[in-house]
C-alpha positions in Angstrom: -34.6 -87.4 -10.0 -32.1 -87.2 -12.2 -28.6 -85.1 -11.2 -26.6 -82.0 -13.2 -23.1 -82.6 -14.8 -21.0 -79.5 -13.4 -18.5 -78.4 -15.3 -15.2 -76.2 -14.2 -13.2 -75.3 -16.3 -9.9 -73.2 -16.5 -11.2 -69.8 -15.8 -12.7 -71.5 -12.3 -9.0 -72.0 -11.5 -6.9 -68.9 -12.4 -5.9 -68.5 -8.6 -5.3 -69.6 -5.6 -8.5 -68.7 -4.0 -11.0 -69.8 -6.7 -11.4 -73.2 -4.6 -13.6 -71.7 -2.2 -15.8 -70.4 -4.6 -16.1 -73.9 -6.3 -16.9 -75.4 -2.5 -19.7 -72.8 -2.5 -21.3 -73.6 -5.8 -20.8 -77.2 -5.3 -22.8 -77.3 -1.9 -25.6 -75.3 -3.7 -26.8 -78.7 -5.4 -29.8 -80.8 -3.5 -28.1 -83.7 -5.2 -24.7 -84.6 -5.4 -23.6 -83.3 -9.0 -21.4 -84.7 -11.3 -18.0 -82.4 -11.4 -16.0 -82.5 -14.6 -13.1 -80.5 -14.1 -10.1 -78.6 -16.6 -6.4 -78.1 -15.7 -5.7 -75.4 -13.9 -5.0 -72.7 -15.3 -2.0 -72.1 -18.2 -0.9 -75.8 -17.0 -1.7 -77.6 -20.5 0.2 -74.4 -22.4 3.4 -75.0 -19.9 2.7 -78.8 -21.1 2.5 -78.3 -25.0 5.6 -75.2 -24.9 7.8 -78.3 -23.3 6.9 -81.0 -25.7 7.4 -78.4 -28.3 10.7 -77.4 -26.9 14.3 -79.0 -27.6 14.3 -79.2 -23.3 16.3 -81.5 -21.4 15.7 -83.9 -18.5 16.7 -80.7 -16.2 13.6 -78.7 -18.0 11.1 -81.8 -17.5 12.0 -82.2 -13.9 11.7 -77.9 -13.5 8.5 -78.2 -14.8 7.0 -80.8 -12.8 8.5 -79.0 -9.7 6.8 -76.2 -10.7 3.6 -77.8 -11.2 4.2 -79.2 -7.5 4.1 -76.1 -6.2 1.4 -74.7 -7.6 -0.5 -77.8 -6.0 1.0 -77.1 -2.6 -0.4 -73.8 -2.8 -3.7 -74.8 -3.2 -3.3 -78.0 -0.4 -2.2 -75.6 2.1 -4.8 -73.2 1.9 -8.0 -75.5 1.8 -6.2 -78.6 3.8 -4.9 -77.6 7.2 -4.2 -80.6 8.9 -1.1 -81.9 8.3 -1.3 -85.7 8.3 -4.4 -85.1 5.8 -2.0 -82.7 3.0 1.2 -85.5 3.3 -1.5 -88.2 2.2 -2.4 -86.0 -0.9 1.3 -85.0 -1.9 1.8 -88.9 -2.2 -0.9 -89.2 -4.6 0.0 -86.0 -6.3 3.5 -87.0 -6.5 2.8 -90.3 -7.9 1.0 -88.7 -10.7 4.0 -86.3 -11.6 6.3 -88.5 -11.3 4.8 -90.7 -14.1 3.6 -87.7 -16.1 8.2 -87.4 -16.0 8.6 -90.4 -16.7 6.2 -89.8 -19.8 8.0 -86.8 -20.7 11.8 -88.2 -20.4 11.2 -91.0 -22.1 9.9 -89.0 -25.6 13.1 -86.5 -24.6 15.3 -90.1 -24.8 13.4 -91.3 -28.5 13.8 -87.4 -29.7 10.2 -87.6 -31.0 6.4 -87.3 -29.4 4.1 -90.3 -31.0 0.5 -88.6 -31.8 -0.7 -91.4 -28.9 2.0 -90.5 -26.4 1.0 -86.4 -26.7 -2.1 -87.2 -25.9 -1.4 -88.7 -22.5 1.0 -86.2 -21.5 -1.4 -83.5 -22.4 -3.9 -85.0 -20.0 -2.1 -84.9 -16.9 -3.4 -80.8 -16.3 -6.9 -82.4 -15.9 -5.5 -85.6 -13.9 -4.2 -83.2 -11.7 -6.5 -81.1 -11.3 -9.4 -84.1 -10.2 -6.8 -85.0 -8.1 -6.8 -81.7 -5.7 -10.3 -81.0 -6.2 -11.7 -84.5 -5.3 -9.0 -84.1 -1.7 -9.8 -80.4 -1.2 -14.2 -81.3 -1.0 -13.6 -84.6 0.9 -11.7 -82.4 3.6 -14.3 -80.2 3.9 -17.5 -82.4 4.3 -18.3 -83.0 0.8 -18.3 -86.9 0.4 -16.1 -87.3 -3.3 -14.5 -89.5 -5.5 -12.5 -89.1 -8.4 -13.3 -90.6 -11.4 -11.3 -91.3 -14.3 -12.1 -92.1 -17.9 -10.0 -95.0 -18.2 -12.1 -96.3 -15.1 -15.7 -95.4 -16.2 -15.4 -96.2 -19.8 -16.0 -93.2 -21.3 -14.6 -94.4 -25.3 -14.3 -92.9 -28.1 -13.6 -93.4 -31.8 -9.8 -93.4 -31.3 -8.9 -90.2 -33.2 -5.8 -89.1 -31.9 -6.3 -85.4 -30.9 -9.7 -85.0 -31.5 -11.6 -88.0 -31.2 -15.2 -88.1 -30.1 -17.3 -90.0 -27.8 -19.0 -93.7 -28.3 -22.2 -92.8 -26.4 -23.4 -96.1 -27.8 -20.5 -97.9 -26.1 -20.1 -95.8 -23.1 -23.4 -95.1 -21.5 -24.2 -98.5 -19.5 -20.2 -98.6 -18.1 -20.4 -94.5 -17.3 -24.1 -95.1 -15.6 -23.1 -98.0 -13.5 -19.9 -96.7 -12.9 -20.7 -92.8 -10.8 -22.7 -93.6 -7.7 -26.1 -91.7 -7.2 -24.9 -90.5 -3.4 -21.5 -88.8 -3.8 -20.0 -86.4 -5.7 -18.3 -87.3 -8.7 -15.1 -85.7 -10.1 -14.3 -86.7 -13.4 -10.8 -84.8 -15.3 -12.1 -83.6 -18.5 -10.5 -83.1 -22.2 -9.9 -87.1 -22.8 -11.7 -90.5 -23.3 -10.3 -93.6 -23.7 -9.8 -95.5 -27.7 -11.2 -98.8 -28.1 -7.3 -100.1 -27.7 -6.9 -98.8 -24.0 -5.2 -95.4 -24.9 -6.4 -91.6 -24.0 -7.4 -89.9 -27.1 -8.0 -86.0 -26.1 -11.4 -84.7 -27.4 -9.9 -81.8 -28.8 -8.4 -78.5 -27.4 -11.3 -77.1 -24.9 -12.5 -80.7 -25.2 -14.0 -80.3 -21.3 -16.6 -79.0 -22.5 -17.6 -81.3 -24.6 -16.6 -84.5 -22.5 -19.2 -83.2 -19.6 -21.3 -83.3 -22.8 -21.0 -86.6 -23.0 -21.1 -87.6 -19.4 -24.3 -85.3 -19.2 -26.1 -87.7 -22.0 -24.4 -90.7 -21.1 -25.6 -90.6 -17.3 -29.2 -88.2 -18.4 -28.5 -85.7 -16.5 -31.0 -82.9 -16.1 -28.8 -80.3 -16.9 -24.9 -79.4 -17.9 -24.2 -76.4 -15.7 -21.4 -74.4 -16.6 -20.0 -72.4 -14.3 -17.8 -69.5 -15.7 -16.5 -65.7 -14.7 -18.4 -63.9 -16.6 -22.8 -63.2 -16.9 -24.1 -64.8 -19.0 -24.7 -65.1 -23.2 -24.1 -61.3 -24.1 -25.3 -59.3 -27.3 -21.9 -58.6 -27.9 -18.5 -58.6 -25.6 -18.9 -55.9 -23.3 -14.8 -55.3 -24.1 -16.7 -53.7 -27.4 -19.9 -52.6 -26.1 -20.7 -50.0 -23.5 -24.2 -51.6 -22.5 -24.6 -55.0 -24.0 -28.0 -57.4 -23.3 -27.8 -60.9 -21.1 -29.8 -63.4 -23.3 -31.8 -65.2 -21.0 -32.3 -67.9 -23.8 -30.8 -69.3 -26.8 -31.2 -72.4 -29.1 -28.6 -75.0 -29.2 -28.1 -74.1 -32.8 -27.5 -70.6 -32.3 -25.1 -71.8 -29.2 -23.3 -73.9 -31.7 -23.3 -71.0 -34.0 -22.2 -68.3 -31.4 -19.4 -70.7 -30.3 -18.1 -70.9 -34.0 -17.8 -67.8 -34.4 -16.2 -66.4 -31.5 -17.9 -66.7 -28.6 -16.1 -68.5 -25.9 -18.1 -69.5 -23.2 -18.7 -72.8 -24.7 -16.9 -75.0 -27.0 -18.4 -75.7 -30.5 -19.3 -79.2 -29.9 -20.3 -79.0 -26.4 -24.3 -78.9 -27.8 -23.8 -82.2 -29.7 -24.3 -84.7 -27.8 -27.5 -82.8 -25.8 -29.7 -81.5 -28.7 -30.9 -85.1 -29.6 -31.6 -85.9 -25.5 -33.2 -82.5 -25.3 -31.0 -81.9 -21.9 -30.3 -78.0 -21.6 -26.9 -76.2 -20.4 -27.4 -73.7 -17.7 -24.4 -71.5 -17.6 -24.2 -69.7 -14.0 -21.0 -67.1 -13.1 -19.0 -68.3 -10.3 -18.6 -65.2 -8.9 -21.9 -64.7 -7.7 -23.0 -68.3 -6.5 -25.7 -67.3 -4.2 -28.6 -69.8 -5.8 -28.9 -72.1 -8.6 -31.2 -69.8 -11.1 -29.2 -69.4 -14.1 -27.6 -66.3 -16.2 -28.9 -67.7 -19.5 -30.4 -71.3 -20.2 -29.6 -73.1 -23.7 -32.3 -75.9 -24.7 -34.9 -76.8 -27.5 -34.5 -74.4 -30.8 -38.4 -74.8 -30.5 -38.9 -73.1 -27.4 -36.6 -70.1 -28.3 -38.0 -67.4 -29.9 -36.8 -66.2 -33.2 -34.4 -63.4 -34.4 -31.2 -61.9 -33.5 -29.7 -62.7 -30.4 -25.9 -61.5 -30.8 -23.2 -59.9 -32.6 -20.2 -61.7 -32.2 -16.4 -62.3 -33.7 -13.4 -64.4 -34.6 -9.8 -63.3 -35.8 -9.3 -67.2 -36.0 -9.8 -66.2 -39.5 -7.8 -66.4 -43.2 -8.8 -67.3 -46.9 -6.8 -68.6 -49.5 -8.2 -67.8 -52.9 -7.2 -70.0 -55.8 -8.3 -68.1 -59.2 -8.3 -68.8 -62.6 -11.0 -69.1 -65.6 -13.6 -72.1 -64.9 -11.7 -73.4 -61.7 -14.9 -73.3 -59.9 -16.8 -75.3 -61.8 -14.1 -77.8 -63.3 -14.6 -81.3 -62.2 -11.5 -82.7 -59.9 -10.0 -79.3 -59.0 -11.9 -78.4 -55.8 -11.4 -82.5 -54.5 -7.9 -82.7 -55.8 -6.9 -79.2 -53.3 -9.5 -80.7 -50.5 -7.5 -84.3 -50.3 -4.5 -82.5 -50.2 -5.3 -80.3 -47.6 -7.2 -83.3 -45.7 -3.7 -85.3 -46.1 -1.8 -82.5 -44.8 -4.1 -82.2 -41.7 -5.7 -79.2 -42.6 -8.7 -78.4 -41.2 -11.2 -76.4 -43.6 -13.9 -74.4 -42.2 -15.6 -73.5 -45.3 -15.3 -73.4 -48.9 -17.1 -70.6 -51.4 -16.7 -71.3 -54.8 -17.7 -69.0 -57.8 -17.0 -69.0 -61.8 -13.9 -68.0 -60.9 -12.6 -68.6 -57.8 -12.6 -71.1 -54.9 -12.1 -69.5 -51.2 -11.2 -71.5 -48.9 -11.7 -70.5 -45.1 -9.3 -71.5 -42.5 -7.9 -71.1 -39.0 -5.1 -68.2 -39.7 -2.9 -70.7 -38.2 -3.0 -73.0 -41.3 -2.9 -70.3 -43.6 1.0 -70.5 -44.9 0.9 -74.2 -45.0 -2.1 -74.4 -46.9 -0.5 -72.0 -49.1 2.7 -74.2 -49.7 0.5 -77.2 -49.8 -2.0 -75.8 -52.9 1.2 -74.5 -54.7 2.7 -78.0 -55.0 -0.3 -79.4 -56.7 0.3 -76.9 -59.6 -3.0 -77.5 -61.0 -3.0 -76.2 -64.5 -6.1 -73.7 -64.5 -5.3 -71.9 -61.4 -3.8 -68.3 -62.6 -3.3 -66.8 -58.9 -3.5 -68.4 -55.2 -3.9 -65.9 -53.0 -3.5 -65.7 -49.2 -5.7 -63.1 -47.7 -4.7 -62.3 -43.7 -5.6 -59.8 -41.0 -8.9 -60.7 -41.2 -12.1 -60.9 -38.8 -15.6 -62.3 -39.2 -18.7 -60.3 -37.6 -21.5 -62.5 -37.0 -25.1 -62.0 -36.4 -26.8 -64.9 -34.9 -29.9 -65.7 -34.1 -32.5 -68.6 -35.1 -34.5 -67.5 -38.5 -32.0 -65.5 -39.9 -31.0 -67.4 -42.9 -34.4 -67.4 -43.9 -35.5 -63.2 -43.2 -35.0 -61.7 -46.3 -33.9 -58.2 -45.0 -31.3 -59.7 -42.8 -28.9 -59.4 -45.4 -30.0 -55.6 -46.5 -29.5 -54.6 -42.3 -26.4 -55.4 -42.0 -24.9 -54.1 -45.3 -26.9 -50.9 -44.5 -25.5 -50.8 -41.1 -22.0 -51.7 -42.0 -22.4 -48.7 -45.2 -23.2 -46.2 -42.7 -20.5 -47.0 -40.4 -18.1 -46.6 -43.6 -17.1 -50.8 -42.9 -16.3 -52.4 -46.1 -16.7 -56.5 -46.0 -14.3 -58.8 -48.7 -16.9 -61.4 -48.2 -21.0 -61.3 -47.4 -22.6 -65.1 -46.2 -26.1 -65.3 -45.4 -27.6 -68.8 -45.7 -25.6 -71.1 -44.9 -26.7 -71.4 -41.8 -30.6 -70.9 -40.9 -29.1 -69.1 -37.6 -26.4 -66.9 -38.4 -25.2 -64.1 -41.3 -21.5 -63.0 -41.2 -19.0 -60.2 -42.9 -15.3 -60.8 -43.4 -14.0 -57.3 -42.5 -10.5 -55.6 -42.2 -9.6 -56.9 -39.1 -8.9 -52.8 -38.2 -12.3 -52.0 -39.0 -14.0 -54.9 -36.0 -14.6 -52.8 -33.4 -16.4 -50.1 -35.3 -18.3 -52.9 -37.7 -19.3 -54.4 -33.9 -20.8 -51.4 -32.8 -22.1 -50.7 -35.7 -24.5 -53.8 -35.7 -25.0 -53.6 -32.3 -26.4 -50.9 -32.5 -29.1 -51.4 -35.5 -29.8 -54.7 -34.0 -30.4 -54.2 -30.1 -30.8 -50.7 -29.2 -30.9 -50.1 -25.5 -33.7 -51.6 -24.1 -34.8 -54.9 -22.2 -32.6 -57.7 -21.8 -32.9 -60.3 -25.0 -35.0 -63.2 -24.3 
C-alpha cells in the first residue's frame, strides 16, 4: 500500500502551539506519511529583509539570535526533559551558525551571488525539519529528517525557480525514505545537477511535496491548512460561500493563478500525469482523515462553475500605435527584452492596435523603463495601467459554454462594474474581468451571486 506525502506549510506554524496540532494529524495516518515541511512562519521574510538590507555583522548575529529563540520556544514546550532539548540546541545551533557564516561572508564580498541566495533562503525550512523531526521522535513518533541534498531530489539548476528532474530523482528519492518511519523532508529547494540548492520558487513547498508525492507514488498529497476547504469565493467577501467537495486539477491550477492561495500554481504538475489526487484537510479540526475537498482526474469532476476568485497581483502595460499588433518583430523584440530583464509575463493580448502585456504589479515600472528604451518606431503611447484586479470564474467547460461570457457581463452590468478587459477562452476552465481594483468586492458579490445562489454545497 502505497503512503501520502503530508505537507505543512507556514500557516501550520504561526505559533507556538500549532505543534500539537501537527502531532495529532500526523498520528491520524495508518502508515507512516511522508512530512514535507515550510519555515516557520515570517522566518524567510526576516531572511530576504536582511539580505536586502545594508546590515552589519551585529544585524546577522541579531537575527540568528532571534531565530534561536523562537526555536527554544517551541523545544521547551513539546521537549521536557532536559538532557533531550540540550542535544537539539546543538544541532540547531550548528545549523545557525553556518546559515551566519553564510550571511557574513556575502556582508564581507558586499554582494549576494543568485546561488548563494538560494542557500541562505533555505535555512527557514532546514530549520524547521530540524524541530519537527526532534519534537515527533520525543513523543513516540519514530522520525528522521531528510534532506534534499541527501535524497537526491534535482532539479534543472534554475537559480530561483528551478524545477524538478523526476526522471533523475525518482529511484535515489524512492530508495532513499524508508517504508516504516516518518519522513521529514524541508521543502522550497532541490539540489542542481552541480551539488548546489536551487529554491523551486517562492511557495515552492508545495510544489517540492509535488514532486516527492510522484517521485515516491504516493497515494495522495495531503495538505493540511487553516482554513475548510476550496470555497466558492473567500468568505472575507462572501457572507455564505459553498465548500467544493471536488475540483479538477486544471481548475486547481487555474484557481491557484488567479488568486486562490491554498495551493501553489504548480503544485498540480507533477500529479496530473500520475493521476495522484491532493486531499486538502484543515488542521484545526484533525479528528479523521476524510477530506474538506479532494482534487484529482478533470474526468471525474463534473462540469461548470466552481468559484469566483481574485488577484491584485495585477498590472498591464499597453504599447499602442497604428499596426503594432500585427507588425512582424515588434511583439519578440519587447518579449526578449523583458525576458533579458527577468520579467516574468503572464499574458499578452494583442489587437490592431495595441499589445497588453499582463504582469505581476511588481514588474510594472521596470517593464515600463525597459519597453521605453527599445524606442520602437511604431509605438505612439506605452501605457501603464495600475490599481487593478482580476475576477475569475472557474470551472471545467467554461471556455467552451457560449453564455458564460453573456453571465458575467450581465451580472457585472447590473452591479454597475465596468471591466478594462473581458478574456473568455483562453483557458477551457476559467473566464476573467480586469476591474477597478475599488470596484472587487462588489464585482465578487456580484458573480457570486448569479453563479451559486444559496443552496447545496458545490460538488
Amino acid at each position: 500500500m502505497a503512503r501520502s506525502v503530508v505537507k505543512f506549510g507556514g500557516s501550520n506554524f504561526k505559533s507556538v502551539g500549532d505543534m500539537a496540532k501537527i502531532l495529532k494529524a500526523v498520528r491520524l495516518y495508518p502508515k507512516p506519511p511522508i512530512l514535507v515541511v515550510s519555515a516557520f512562519y515570517g522566518i524567510t521574510n526576516e531572511l530576504i529583509a536582511v539580505m536586502d538590507s545594508t546590515g552589519d555583522e551585529g544585524e546577522i548575529r541579531r537575527m540568528t539570535d532571534r531565530l534561536k529563540t523562537m526555536k527554544r520556544e517551541s523545544l521547551e514546550q513539546f521537549i521536557d526533559d532536559e538532557e533531550a532539548r540540550k542535544a537539539v540546541y546543538a544541532r540547531l545551533g550548528e545549523r545557525l551558525e553556518a546559515l551566519s557564516r553564510v550571511m557574513l561572508g556575502t556582508h564581507y564580498i558586499g554582494e549576494i551571488p543568485p546561488f548563494i541566495r538560494d542557500r541562505i533562503l533555505s535555512y527557514g525550512e532546514r530549520l524547521s525539519s530540524l524541530i519537527v523531526t526532534a519534537i515527533l521522535e520525543y513523543h513516540g513518533i519514530s522520525a528522521s529528517e531528510y534532506l534534499p541534498e541527501d535524497i537526491g531530489l534535482l532539479t534543472d539548476g534554475e537559480e530561483g525557480n528551478a524545477a524538478v528532474d523526476f526522471t533523475a530523482s525518482k529511484e535515489s528519492v524512492q530508495s532513499a525514505l524508508p517504508q516504516d518511519q516518518v519522513c521529514v523532508i524541508p521543502g522550497f529547494y532541490g539540489i542542481s545537477p552541480e551539488g548546489r540548492i536551487t529554491l523551486l520558487g517562492r511557495g515552492g513547498t508545495d510544489y517540492s511535496a509535488a514532486a516527492v508525492a510522484r517521485c515516491v507514488g504516493a497515494s495522495s498529497l495531503d495538505v493540511w491548512k487553516d482554513v475548510n476547504g476550496y470555497l466558492s469565493a473567500d468568505p472575507k467577501a462572501v457572507a455564505s460561500p459553498q465548500r467544493i467537495a471536488r475540483l479538477g486539477y486544471t481548475e486547481a491550477a487555474e484557481l491557484s493563478y488567479f488568486g486562490a492561495s491554498i495551493l501553489h500554481p504548480r503544485t498540480v504538475e507533477p500529479l496530473e500525469e500520475k493521476e495522484i489526487p491532493i486531499r486538502v484537510f484543515n488542521i484545526d479540526a484533525a479528528e479523521n482523515l476524510e477530506p474538506l475537498s479532494i482534487i484529482g482526474p478533470d474526468e471525474q469532476t463534473p462540469p461548470g462553475p466552481k468559484s469566483v476568485t481574485f488577484t491584485d497581483d495585477f498590472a498591464v502595460l499597453t504599447i499602442a500605435g497604428a499596426g503594432v499588433g500585427i507588425k512582424p518583430g515588434i511583439l519578440a523584440k519587447v518579449t526578449g527584452a523583458l525576458d533579458a530583464a527577468g520579467i516574468n509575463i503572464k499574458s499578452v493580448v494583442t489587437s490592431q492596435t495595441a499589445i497588453n502585456i499582463y504582469l505581476n504589479e511588481a514588474d510594472l515600472e521596470n517593464t515600463h523603463k525597459t519597453v521605453s528604451q527599445l524606442q520602437l518606431k511604431t509605438v505612439g503611447q506605452i501605457l501603464p495601467r495600475k490599481n487593478l484586479s482580476v475576477v475569475a470564474l472557474v470551472g471545467d467547460g467554461l471556455g467552451d459554454a457560449p453564455d458564460v461570457a453573456q453571465g458575467m457581463t450581465k451580472a457585472l452590468a447590473a452591479a454597475d462594474v465596468r471591466f478594462q478587459i473581458f478574456s473568455v477562452g483562453a483557458s477551457e476552465a476559467a473566464a476573467y474581468a480586469v476591474i477597478d481594483r475599488g470596484d472587487k468586492i462588489v464585482a465578487i458579490r456580484a458573480l457570486h451571486e448569479a453563479y451559486f445562489p444559496a443552496g447545496e454545497e458545490s460538488s
